[in-house]
CHARMM-style PDB file with segment names, atoms N, HN, CA, C and O in Angstrom:
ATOM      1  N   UNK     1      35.828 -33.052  12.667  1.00  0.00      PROA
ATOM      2  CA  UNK     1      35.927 -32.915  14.099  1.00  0.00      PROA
ATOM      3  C   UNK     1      36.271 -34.233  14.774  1.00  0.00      PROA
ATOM      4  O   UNK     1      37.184 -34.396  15.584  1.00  0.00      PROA
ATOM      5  N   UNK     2      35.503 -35.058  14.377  1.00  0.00      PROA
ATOM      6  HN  UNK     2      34.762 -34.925  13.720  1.00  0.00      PROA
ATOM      7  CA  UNK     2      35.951 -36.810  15.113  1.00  0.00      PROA
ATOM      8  C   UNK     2      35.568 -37.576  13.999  1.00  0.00      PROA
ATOM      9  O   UNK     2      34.448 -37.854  13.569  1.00  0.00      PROA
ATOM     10  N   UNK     3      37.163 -37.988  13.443  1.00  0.00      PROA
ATOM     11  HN  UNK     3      38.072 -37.761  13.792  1.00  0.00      PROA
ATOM     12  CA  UNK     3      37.135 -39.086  12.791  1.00  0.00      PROA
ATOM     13  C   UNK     3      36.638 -40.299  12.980  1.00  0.00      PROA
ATOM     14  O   UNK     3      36.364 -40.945  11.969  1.00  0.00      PROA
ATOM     15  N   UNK     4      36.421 -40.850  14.200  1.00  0.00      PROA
ATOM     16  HN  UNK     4      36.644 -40.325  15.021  1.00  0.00      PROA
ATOM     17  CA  UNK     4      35.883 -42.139  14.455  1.00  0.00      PROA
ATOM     18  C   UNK     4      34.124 -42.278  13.885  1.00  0.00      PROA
ATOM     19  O   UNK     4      33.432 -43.185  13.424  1.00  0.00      PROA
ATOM     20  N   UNK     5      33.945 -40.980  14.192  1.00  0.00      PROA
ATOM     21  HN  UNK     5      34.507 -40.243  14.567  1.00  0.00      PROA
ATOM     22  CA  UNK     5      32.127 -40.989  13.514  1.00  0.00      PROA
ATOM     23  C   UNK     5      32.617 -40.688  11.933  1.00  0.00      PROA
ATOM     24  O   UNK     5      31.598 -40.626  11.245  1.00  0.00      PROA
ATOM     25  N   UNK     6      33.553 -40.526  11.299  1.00  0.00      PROA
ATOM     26  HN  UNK     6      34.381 -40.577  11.858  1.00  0.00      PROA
ATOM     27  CA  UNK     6      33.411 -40.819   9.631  1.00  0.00      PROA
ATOM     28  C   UNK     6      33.571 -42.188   8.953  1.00  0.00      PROA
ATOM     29  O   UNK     6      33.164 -42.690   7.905  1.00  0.00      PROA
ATOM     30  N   UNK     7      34.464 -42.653  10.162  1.00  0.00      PROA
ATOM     31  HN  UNK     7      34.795 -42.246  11.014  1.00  0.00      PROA
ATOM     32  CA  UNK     7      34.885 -44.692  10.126  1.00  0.00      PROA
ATOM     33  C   UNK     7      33.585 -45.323  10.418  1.00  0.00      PROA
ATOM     34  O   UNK     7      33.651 -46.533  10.198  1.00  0.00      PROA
ATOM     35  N   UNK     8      32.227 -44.873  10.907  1.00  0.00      PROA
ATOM     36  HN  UNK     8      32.174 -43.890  11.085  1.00  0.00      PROA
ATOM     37  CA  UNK     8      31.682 -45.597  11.311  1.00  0.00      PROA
ATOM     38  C   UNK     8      30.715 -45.174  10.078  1.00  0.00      PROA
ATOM     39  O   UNK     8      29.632 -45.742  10.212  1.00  0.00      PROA
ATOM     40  N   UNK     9      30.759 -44.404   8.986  1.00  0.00      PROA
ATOM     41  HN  UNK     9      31.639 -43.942   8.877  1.00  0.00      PROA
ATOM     42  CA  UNK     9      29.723 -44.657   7.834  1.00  0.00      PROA
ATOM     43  C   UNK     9      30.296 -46.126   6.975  1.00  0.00      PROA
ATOM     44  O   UNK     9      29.615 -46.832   6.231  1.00  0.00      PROA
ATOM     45  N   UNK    10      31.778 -46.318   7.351  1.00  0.00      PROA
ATOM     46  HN  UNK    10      32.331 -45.745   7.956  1.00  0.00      PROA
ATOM     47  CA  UNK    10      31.995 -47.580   6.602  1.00  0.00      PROA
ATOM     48  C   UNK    10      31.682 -48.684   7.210  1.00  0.00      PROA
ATOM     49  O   UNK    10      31.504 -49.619   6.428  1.00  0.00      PROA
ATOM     50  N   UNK    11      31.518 -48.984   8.565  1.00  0.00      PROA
ATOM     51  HN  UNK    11      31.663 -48.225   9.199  1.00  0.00      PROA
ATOM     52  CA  UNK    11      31.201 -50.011   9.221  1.00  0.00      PROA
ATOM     53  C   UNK    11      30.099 -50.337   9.166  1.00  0.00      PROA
ATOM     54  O   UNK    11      29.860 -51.545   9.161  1.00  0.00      PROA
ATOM     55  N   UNK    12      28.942 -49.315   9.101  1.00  0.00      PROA
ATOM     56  HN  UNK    12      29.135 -48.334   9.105  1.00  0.00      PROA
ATOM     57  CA  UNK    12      28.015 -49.712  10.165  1.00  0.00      PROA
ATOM     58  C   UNK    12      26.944 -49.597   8.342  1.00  0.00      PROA
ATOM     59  O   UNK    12      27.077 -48.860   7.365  1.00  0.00      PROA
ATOM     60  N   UNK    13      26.181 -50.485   8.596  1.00  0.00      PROA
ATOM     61  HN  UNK    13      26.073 -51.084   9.389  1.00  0.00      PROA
ATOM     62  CA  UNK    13      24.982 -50.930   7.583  1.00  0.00      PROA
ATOM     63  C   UNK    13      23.768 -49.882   7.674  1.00  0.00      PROA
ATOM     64  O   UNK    13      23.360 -49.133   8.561  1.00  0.00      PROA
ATOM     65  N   UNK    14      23.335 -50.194   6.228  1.00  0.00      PROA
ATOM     66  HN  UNK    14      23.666 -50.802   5.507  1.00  0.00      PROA
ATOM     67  CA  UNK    14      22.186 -48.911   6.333  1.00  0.00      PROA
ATOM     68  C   UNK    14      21.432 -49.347   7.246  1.00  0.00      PROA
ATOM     69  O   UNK    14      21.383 -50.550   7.500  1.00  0.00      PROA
ATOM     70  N   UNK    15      20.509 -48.181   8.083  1.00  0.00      PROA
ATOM     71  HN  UNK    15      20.549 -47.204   7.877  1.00  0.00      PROA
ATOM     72  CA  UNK    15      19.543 -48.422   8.816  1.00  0.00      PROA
ATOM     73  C   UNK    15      18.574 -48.626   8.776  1.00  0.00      PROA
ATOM     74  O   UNK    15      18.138 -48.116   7.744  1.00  0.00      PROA
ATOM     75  N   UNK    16      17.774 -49.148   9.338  1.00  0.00      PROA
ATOM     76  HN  UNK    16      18.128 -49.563  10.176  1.00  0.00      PROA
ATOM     77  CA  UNK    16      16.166 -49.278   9.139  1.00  0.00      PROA
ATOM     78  C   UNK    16      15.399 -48.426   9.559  1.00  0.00      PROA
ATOM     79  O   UNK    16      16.125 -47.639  10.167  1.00  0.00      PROA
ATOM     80  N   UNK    17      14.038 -47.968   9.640  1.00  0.00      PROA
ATOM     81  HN  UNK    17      13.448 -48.607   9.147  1.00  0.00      PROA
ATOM     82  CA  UNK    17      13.507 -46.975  10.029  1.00  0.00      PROA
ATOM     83  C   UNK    17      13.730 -46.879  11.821  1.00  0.00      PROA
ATOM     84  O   UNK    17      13.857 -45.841  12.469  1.00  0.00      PROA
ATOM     85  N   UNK    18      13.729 -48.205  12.315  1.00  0.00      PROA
ATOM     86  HN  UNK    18      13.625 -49.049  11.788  1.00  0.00      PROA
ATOM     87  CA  UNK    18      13.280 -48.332  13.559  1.00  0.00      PROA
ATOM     88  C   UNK    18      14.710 -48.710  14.175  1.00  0.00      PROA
ATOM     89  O   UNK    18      14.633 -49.065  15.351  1.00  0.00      PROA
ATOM     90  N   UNK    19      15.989 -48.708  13.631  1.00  0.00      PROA
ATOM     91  HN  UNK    19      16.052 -48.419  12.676  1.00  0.00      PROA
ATOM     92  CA  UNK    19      17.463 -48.381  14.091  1.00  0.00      PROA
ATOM     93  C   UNK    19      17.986 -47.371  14.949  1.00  0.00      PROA
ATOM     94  O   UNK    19      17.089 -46.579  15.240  1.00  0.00      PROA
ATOM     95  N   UNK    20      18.945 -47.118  15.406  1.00  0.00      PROA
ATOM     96  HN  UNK    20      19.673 -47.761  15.170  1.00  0.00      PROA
ATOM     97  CA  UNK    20      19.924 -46.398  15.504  1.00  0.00      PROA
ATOM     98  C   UNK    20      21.232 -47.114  15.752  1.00  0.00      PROA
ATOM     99  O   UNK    20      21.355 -48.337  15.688  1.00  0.00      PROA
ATOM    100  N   UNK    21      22.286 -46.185  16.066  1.00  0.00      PROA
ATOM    101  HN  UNK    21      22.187 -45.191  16.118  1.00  0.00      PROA
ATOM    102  CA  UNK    21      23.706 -46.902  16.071  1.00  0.00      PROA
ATOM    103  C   UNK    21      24.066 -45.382  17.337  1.00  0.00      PROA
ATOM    104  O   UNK    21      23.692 -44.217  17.203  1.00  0.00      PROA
ATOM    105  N   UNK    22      24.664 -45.820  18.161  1.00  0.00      PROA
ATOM    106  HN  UNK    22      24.968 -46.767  18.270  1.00  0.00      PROA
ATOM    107  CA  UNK    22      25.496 -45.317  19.320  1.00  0.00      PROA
ATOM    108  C   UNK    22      26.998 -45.411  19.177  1.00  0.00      PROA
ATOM    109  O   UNK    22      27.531 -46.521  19.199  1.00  0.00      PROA
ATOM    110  N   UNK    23      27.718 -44.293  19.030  1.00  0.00      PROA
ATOM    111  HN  UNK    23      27.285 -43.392  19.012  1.00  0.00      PROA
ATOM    112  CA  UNK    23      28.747 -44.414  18.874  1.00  0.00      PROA
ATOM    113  C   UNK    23      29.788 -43.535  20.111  1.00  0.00      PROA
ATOM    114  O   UNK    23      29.567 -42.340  20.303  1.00  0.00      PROA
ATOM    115  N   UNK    24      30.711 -44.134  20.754  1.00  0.00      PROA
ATOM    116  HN  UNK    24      30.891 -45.106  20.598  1.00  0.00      PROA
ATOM    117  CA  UNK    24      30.822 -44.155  22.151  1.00  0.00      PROA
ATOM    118  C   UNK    24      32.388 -43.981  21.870  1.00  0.00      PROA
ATOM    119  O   UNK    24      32.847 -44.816  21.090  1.00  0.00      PROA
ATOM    120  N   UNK    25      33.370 -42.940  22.426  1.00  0.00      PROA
ATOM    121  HN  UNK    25      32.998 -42.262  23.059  1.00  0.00      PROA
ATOM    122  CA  UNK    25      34.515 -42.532  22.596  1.00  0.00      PROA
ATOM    123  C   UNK    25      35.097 -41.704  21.562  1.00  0.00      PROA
ATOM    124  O   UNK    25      36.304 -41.460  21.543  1.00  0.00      PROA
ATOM    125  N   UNK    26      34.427 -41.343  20.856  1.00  0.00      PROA
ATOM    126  HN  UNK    26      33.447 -41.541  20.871  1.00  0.00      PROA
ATOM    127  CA  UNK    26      34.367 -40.048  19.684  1.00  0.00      PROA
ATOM    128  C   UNK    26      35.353 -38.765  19.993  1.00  0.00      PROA
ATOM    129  O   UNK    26      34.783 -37.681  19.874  1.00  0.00      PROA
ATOM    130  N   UNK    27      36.404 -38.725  20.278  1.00  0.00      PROA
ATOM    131  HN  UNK    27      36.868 -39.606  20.374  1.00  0.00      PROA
ATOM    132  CA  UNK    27      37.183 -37.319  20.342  1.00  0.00      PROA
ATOM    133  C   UNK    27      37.271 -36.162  19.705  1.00  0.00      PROA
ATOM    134  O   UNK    27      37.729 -36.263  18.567  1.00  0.00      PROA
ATOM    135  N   UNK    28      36.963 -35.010  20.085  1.00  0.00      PROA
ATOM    136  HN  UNK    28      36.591 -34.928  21.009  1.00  0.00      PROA
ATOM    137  CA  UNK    28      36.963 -34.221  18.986  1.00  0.00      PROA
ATOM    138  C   UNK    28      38.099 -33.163  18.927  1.00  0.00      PROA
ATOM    139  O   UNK    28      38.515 -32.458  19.847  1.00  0.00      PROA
ATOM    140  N   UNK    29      38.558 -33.222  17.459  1.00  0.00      PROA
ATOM    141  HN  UNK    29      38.220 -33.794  16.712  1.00  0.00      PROA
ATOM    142  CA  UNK    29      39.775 -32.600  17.459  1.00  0.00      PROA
ATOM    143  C   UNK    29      40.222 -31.592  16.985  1.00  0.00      PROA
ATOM    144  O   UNK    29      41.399 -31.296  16.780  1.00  0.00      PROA
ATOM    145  N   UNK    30      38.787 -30.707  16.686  1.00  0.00      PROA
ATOM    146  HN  UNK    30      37.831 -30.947  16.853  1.00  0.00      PROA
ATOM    147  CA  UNK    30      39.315 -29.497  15.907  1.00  0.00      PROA
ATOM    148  C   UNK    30      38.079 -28.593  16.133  1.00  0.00      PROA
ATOM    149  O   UNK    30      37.051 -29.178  16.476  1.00  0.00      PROA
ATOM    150  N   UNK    31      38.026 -27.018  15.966  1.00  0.00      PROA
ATOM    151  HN  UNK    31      38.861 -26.542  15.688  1.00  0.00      PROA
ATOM    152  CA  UNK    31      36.982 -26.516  16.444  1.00  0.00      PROA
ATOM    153  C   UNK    31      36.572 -26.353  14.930  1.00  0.00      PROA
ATOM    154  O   UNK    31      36.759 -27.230  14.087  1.00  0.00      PROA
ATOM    155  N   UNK    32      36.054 -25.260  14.710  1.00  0.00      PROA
ATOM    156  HN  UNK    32      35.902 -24.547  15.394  1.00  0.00      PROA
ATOM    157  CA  UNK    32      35.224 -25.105  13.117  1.00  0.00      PROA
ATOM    158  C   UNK    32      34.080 -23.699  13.364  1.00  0.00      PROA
ATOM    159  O   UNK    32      33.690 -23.306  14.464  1.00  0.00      PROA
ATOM    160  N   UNK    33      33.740 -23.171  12.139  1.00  0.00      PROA
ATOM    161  HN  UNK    33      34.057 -23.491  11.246  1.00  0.00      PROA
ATOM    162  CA  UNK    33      32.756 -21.802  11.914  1.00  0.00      PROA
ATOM    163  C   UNK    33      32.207 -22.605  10.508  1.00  0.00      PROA
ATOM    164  O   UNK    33      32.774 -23.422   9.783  1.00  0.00      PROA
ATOM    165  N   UNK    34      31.054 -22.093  10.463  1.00  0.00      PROA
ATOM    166  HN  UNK    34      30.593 -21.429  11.052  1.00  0.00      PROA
ATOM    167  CA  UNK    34      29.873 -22.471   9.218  1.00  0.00      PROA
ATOM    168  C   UNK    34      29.274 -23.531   9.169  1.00  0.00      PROA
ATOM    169  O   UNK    34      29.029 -24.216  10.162  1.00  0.00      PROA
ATOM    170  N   UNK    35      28.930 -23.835   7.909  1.00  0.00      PROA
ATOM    171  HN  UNK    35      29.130 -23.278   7.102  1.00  0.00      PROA
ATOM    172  CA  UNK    35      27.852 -24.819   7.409  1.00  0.00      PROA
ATOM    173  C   UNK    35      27.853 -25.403   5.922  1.00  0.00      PROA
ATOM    174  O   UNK    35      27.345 -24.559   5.184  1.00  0.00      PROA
ATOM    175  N   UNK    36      28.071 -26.043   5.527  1.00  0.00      PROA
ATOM    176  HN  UNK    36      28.484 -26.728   6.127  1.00  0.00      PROA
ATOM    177  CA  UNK    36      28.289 -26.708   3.863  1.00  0.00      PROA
ATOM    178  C   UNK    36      29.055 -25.951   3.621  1.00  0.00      PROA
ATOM    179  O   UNK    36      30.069 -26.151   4.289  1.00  0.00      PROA
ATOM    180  N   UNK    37      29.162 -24.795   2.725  1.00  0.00      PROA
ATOM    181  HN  UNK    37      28.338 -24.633   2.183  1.00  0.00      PROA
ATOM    182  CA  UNK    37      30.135 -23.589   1.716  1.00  0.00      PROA
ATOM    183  C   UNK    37      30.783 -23.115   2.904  1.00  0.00      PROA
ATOM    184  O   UNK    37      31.986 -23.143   3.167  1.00  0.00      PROA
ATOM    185  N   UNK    38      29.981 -22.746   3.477  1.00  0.00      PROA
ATOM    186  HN  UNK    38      29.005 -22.723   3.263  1.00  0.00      PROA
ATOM    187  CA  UNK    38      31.343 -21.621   4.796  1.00  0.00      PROA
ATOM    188  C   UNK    38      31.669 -22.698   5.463  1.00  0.00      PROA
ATOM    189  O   UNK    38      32.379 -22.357   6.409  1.00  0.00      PROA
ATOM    190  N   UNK    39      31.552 -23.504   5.447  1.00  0.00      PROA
ATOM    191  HN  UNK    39      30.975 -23.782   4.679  1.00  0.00      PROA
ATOM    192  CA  UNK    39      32.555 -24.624   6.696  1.00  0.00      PROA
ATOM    193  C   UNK    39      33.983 -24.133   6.913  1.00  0.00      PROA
ATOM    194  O   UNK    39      34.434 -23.412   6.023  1.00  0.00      PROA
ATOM    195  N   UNK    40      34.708 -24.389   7.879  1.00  0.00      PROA
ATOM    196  HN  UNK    40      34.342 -24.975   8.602  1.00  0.00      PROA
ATOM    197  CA  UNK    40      36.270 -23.701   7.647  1.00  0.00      PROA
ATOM    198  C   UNK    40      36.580 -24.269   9.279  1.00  0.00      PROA
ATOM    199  O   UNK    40      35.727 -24.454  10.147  1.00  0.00      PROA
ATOM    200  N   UNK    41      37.708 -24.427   9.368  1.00  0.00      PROA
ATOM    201  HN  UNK    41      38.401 -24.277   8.662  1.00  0.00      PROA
ATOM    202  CA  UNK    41      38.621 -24.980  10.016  1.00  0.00      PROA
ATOM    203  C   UNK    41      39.197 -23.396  10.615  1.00  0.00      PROA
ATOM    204  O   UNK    41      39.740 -22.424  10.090  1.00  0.00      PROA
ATOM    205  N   UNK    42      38.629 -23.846  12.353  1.00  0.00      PROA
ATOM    206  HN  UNK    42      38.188 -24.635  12.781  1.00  0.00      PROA
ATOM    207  CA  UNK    42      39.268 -22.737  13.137  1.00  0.00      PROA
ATOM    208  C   UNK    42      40.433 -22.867  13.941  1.00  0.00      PROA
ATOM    209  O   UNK    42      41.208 -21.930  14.128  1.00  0.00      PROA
ATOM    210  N   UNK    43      40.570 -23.936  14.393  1.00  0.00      PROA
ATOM    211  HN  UNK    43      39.940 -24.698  14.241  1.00  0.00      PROA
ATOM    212  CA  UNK    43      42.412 -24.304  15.240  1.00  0.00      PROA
ATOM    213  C   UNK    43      41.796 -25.756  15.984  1.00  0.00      PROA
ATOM    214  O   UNK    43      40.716 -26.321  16.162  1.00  0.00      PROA
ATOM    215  N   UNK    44      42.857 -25.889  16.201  1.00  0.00      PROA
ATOM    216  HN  UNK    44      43.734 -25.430  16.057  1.00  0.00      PROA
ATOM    217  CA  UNK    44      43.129 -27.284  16.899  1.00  0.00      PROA
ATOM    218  C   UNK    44      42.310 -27.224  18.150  1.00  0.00      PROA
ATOM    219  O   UNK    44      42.114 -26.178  18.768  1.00  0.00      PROA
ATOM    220  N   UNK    45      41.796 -28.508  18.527  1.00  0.00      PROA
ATOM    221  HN  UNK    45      41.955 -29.358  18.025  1.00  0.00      PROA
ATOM    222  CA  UNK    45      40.939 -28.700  20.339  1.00  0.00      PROA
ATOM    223  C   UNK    45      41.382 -29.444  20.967  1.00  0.00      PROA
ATOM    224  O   UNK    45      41.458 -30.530  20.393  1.00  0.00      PROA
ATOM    225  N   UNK    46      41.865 -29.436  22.232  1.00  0.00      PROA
ATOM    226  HN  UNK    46      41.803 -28.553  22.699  1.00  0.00      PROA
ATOM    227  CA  UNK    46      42.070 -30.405  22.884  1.00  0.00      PROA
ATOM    228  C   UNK    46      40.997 -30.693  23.767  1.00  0.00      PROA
ATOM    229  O   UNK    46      40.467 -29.959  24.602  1.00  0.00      PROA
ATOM    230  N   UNK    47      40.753 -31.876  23.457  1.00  0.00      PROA
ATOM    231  HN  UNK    47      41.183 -32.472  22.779  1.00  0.00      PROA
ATOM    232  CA  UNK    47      39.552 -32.399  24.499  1.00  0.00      PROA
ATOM    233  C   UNK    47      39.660 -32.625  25.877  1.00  0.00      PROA
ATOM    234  O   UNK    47      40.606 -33.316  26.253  1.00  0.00      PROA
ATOM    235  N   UNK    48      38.559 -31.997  27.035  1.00  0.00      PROA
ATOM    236  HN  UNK    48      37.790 -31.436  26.730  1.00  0.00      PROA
ATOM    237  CA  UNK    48      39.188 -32.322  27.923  1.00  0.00      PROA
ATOM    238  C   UNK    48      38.144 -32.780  28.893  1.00  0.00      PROA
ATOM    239  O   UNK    48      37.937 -32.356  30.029  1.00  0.00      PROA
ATOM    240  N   UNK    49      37.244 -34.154  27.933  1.00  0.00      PROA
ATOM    241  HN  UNK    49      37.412 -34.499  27.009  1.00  0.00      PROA
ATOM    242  CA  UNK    49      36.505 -34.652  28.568  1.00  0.00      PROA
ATOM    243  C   UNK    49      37.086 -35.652  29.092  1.00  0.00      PROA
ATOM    244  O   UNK    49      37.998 -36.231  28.503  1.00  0.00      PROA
ATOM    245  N   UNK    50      36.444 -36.192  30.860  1.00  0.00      PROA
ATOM    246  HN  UNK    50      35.703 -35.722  31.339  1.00  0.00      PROA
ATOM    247  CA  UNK    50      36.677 -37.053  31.039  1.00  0.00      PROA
ATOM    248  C   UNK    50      37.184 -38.699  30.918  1.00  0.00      PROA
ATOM    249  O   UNK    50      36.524 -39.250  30.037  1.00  0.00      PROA
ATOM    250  N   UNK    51      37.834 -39.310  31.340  1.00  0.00      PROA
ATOM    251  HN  UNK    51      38.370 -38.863  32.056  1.00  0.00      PROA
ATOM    252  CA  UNK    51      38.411 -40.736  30.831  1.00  0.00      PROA
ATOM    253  C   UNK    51      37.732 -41.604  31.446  1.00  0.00      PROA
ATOM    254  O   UNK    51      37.383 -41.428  32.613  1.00  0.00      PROA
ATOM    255  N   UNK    52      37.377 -42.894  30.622  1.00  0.00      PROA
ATOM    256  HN  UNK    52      37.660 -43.037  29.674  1.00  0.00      PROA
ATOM    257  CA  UNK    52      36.669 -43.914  30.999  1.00  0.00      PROA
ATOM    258  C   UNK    52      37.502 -44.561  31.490  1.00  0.00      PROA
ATOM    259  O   UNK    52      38.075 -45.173  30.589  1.00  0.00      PROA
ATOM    260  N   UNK    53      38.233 -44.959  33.165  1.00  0.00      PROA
ATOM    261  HN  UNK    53      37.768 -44.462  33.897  1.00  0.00      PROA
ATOM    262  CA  UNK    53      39.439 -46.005  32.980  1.00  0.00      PROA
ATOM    263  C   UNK    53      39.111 -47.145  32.539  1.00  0.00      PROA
ATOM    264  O   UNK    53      40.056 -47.687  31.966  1.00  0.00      PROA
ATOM    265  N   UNK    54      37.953 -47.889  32.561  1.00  0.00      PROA
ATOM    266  HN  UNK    54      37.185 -47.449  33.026  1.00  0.00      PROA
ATOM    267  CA  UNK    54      37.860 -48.963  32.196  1.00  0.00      PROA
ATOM    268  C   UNK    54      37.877 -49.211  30.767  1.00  0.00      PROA
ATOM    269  O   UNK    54      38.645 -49.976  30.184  1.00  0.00      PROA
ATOM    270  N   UNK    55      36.827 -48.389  30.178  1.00  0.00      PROA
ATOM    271  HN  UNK    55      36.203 -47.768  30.652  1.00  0.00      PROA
ATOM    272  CA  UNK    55      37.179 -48.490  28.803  1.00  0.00      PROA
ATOM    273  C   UNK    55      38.187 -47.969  28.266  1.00  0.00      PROA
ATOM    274  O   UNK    55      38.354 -48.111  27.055  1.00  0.00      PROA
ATOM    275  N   UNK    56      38.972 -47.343  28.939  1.00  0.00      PROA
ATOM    276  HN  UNK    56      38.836 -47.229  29.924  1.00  0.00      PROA
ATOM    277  CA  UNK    56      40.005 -46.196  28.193  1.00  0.00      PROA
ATOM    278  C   UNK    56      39.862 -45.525  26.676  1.00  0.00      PROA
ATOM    279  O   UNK    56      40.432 -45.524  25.585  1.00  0.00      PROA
ATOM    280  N   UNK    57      38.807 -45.003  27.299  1.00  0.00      PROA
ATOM    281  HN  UNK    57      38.345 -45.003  28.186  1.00  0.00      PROA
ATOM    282  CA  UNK    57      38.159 -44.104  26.288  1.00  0.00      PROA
ATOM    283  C   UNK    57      37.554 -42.846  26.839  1.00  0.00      PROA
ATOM    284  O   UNK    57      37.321 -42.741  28.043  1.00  0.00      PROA
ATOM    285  N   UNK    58      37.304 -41.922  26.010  1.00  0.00      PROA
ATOM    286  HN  UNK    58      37.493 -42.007  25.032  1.00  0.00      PROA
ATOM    287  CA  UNK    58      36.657 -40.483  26.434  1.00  0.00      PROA
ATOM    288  C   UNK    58      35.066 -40.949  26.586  1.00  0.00      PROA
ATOM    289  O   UNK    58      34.389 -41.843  26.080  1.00  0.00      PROA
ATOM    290  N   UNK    59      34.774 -39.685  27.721  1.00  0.00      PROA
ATOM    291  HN  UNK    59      35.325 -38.959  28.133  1.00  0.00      PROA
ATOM    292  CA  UNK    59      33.512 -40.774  28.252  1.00  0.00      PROA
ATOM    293  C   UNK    59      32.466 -39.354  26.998  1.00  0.00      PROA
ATOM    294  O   UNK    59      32.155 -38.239  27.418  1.00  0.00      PROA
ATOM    295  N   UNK    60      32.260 -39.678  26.055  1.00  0.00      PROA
ATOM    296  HN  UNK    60      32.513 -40.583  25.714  1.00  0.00      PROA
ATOM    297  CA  UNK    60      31.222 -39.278  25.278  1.00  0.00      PROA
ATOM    298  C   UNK    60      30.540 -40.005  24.480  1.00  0.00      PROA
ATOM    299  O   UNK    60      31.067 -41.089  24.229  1.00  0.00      PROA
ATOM    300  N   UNK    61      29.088 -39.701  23.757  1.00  0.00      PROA
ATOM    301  HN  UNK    61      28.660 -38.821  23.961  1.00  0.00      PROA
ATOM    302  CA  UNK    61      28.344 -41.047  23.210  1.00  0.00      PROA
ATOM    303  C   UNK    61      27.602 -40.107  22.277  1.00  0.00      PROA
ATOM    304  O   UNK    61      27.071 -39.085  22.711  1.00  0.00      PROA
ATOM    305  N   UNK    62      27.566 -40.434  21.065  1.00  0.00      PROA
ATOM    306  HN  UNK    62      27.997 -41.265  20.713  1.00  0.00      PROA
ATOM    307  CA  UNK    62      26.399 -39.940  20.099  1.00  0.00      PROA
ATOM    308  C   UNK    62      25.397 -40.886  19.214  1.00  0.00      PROA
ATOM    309  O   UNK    62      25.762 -41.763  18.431  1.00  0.00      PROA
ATOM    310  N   UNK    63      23.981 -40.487  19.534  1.00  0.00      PROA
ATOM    311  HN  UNK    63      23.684 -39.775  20.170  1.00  0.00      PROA
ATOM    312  CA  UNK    63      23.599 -40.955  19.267  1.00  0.00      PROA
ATOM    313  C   UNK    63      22.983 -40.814  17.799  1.00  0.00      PROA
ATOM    314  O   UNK    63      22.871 -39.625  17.503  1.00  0.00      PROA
ATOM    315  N   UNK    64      22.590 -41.606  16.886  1.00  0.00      PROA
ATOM    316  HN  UNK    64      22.682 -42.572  17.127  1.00  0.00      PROA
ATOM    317  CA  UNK    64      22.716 -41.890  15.673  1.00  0.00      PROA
ATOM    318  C   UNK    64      21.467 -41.818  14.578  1.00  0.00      PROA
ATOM    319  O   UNK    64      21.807 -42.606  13.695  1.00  0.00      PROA
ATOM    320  N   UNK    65      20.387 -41.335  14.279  1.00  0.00      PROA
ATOM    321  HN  UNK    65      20.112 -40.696  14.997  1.00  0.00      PROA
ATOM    322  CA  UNK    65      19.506 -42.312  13.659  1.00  0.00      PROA
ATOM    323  C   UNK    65      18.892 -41.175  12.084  1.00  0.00      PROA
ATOM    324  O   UNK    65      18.939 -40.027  11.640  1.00  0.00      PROA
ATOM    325  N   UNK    66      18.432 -42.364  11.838  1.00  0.00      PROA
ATOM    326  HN  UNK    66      18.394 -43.296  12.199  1.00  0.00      PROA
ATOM    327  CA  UNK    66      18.492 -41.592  10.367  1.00  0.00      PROA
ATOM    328  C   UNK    66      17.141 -41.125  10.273  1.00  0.00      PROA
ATOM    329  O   UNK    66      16.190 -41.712  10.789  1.00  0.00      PROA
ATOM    330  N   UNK    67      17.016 -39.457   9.232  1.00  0.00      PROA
ATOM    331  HN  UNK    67      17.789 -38.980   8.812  1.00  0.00      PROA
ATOM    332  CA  UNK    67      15.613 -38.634   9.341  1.00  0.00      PROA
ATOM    333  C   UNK    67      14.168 -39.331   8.530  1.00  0.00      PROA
ATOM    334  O   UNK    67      14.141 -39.207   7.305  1.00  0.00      PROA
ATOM    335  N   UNK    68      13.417 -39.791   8.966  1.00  0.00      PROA
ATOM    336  HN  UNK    68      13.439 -39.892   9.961  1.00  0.00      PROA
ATOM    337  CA  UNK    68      12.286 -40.012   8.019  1.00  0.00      PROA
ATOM    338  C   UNK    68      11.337 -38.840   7.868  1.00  0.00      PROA
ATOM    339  O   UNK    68      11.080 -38.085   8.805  1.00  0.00      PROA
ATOM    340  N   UNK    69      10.892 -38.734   6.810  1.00  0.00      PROA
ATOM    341  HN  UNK    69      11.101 -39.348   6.049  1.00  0.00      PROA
ATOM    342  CA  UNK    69       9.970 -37.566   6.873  1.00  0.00      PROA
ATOM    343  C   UNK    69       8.766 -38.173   7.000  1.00  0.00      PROA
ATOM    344  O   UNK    69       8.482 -39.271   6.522  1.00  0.00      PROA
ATOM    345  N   UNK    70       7.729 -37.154   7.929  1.00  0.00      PROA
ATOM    346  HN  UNK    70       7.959 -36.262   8.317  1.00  0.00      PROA
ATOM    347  CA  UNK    70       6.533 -37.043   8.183  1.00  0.00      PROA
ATOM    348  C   UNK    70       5.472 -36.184   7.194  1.00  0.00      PROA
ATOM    349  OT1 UNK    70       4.281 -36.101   7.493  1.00  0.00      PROA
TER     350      UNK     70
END
């Protein structure tokens, strides 16, 4: 769906418990149905979230952090 969040497993260093990583202008470019085995590719998306002019970027942000179990 947004390649920029698959570039950022190469960038970004493992985390610590008490981390996260924010990742900010993420486009998404394709819709999708399922989960692991049924995953599948449903058609193309055009995004039509807002533009950051300043950043010139799509104004979306995800936030990041890794599961510890309790």
């Amino acid at each position: 769906m947004c390649p920029e969040k698959l570039v950022s497993i190469l960038i970004c260093a493992i985390m610590k418990n008490d981390e996260s990583i924010l990742i900010c202008g993420a486009e998404k470019f394709c819709k999708y149905s399922g989960y692991g085995w049924t995953f599948k590719f449903e058609e193309d998306f055009h995004d039509q979230t807002p533009i950051n002019k300043e950043a010139k970027r799509i104004r979306s942000n995800t936030a990041c952090i890794d599961a510890i179990y309790f």
